[in-house]
C-alpha positions in Angstrom: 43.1 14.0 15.0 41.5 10.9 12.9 39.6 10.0 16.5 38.3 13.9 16.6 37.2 13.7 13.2 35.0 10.8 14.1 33.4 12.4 16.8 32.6 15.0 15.1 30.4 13.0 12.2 28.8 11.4 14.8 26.1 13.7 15.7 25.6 14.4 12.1 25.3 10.7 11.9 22.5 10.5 13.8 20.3 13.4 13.0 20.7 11.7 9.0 19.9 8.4 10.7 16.9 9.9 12.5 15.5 11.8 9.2 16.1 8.5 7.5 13.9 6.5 10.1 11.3 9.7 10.4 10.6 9.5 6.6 10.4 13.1 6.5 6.8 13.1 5.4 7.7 12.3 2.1 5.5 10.1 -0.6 7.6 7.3 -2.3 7.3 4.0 -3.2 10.2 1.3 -1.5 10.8 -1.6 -0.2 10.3 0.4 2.8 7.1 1.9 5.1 6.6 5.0 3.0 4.3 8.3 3.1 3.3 8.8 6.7 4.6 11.7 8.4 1.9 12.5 11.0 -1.1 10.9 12.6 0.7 8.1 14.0 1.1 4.7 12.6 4.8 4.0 12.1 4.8 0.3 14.1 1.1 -0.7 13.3 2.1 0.1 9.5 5.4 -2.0 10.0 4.0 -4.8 12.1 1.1 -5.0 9.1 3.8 -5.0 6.5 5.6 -7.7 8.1 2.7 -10.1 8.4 1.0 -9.5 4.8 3.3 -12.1 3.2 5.0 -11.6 -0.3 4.6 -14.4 -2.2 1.9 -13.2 -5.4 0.6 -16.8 -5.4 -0.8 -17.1 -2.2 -3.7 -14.9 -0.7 -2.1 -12.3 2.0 -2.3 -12.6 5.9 -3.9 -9.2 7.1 -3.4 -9.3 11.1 -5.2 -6.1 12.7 -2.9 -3.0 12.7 -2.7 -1.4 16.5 -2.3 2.3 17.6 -3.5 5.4 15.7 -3.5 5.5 11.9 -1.4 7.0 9.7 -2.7 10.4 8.5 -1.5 10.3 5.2 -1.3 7.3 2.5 1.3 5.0 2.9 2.7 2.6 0.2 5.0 -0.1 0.7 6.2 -2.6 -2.0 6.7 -6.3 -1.1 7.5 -7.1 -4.3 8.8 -4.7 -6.9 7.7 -7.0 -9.9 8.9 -6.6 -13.5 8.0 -4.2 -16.7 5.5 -1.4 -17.6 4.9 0.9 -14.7 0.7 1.6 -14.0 0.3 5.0 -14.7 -3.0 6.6 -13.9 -5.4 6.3 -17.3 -4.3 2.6 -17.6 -6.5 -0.5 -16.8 -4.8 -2.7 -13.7 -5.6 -6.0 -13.5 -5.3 -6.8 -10.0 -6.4 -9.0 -6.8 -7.0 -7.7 -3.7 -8.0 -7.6 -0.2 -9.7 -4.9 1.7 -10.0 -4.4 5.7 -10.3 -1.4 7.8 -7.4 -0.7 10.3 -7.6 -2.5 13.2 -9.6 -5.1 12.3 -8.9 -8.6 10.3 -12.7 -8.7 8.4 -12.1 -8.6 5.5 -14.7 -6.2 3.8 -13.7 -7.5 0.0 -11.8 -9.5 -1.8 -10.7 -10.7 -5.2 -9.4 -14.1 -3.7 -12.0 -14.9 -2.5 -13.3 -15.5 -6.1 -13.7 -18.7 -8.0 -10.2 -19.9 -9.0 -9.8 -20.5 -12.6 -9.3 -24.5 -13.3 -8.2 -24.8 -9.4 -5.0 -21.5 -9.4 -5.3 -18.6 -8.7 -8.3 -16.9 -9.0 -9.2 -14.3 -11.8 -8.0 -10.7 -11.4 -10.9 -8.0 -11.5 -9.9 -4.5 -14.1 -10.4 -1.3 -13.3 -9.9 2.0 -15.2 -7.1 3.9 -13.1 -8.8 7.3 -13.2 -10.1 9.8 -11.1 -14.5 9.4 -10.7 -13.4 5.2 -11.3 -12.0 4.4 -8.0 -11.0 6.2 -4.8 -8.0 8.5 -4.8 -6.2 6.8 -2.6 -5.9 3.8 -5.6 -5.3 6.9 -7.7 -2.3 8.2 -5.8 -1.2 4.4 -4.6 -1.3 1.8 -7.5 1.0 4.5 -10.2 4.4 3.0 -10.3 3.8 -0.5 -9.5 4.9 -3.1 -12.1 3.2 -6.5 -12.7 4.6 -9.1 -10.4 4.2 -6.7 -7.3 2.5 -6.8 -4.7 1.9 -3.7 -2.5 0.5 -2.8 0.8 -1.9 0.5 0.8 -2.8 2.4 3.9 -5.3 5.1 2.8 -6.4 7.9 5.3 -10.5 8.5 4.9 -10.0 11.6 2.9 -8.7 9.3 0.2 -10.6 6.6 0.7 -14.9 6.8 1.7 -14.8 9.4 3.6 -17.4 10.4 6.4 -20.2 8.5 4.3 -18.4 5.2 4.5 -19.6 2.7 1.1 -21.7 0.0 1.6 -19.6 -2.2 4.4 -16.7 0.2 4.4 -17.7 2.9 7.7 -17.5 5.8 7.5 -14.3 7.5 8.6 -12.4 3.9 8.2 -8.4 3.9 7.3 -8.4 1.4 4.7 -5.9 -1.4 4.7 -5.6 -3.2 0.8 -2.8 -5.2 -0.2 -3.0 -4.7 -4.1 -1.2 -7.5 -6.4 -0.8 -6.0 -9.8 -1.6 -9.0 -12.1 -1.3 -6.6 -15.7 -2.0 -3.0 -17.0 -3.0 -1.6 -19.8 -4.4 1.8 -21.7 -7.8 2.4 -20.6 -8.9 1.0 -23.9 -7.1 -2.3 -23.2 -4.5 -2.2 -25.6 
């Protein structure tokens, strides 16, 4: 009978398992791949993920994500960091990099900066509100603690859209690996 009951669980089991691994097209924020759910991207996402690196001090490896984008954004945590959540209407202090997916140029970066006395270099502020920044920063960066560091795959709808921005194309999924340095009220209290 113990034997039966086993069985039994096991296809339920695996259709949890398989919900787990599918995401469910959920949005959260994890240690794991998150967001998603359509378009593609699972193993680009995860092979990007993997390479980026999570150590805050050092500038992130971005390889060149394969296959078809995901369709919707994707945040995944690297490192969780410590304290005060960024919230949207707060001022992050950040560094960055930016590429398009599929590619390794980077199109900006706050690394690439001058360092301060030889470390690391500066962060850059911005306001985290809507008409400041693209909405995939909007719906991405909330949540993240300073410390962390945090990959962002945003779909064109949330990032430039069909008009593309200055070396950004247009219709480009954006790849940014956002370390958040500090955050504040947007009046820098």
């Amino acid at each position: 009978m113990r034997a039966l009951g086993r069985l039994l669980l096991l296809p339920l089991v695996l259709v949890v398992g398989a919900l787990v691994v599918a995401g469910c097209g959920d949005e959260r924020t994890s240690g794991e791949v998150s967001g998603g759910g359509g378009g593609g991207g699972g193993a680009g996402v995860e092979a990007l993920v993997a390479a980026v690196g999570d150590d805050v001090e050092v500038a992130p490896k971005v390889i060149a994500a394969e296959g078809e984008p995901p369709a919707e954004l994707v945040k995944h945590d690297l490192v969780t960091g410590t304290g005060t959540e960024a919230k949207v209407g707060d001022t992050v202090r950040v560094r960055y990099t930016l590429v398009a997916w599929g590619s390794t140029d980077v199109i900006d970066s706050s690394w690439t900066a001058g360092a301060a006395d030889g470390g690391l270099p500066q962060p850059v502020a911005f306001p985290l509100q809507e008409g400041g920044l693209i909405d995939g920063w909007i719906k991405g960066i909330p949540g993240m603690r300073p410390g962390g560091r945090r990959v962002l795959v945003v779909p064109p709808d949330l990032g430039y859209g069909s008009g593309g921005s200055g070396p950004v194309p247009p219709n480009a999924t954006l790849v940014f690996v956002v370390d958040l340095v500090g955050t504040g009220d947007a009046a820098g209290r």
